[in-house]
C-alpha angles and dihedrals in degrees: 000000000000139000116217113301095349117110115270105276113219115238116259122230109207123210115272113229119257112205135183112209088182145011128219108244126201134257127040116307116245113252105285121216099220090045111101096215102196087062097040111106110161121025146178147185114244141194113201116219095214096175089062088068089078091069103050117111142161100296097025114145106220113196118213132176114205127213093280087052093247105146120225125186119201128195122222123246107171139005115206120187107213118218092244085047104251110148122232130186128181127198133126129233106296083228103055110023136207089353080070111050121169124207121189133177120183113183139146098320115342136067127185138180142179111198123187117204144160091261089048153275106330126189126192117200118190136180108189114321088335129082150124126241112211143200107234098219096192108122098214087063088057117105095229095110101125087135091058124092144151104233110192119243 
């Protein structure tokens, strides 16, 4: 880029936010209602930061550790204001891509999350700050599906 007789200015890349939306706790989780237990393979107690929702935007990086303590970090796509105003954004795992795609939805009181990634289907539950985030076990919610395919008629 250059303006008029200045030397050409090379473009600036500014640093991309990095936001955490919850943080693992210690200790086992109580018994969750919307957890089905006998497919609930990996848990853990979570506080939700809800304040940290107000930063997110399109190209947000959110960091996120899961119940075995492996970090992911997801990149936002897309912010939707609901009409009730519960907050949704969509992205996938910045490793990974589109294979790996993240919803999640904070209102009054209730947050919820599915996470994809490569160690699973992960769900987060939340009633007010508390919560627990979850490992689906159920194989068929796996993403090892390379057998399967549409075929078209």
């Amino acid at each position: 880029v250059a303006v008029d007789d200045q030397e050409p200015v090379e473009p600036v890349e500014l640093p991309v936010p990095e936001v955490a939306l919850w943080r693992t706790l210690e200790g086992e989780p109580p018994p969750w209602p919307g957890a089905v237990e006998g497919f609930v393979t990996q848990k853990k107690r979570v506080r939700l930061e809800r304040e940290a929702l107000s930063a997110v935007e399109v190209g947000t990086r959110i960091v996120f550790e899961l119940p075995d303590g492996t970090r992911q970090v997801a990149l936002v796509e897309q912010l939707l204001v609901h009409d009730n105003g519960d907050r949704t954004w969509t992205g996938h795992l910045a490793q990974g891509g589109l294979e790996f795609p993240v919803v999640y939805t904070q209102g009054e009181p209730w947050t919820f999350a599915t996470l994809v990634t490569p160690q699973g289907l992960f769900a987060l539950e939340a009633q007010g700050d508390e919560g627990v985030l979850f490992k689906d076990g159920r194989e068929a919610m796996q993403r090892d599906h390379d057998g399967c395919a549409l075929l078209p008629d």
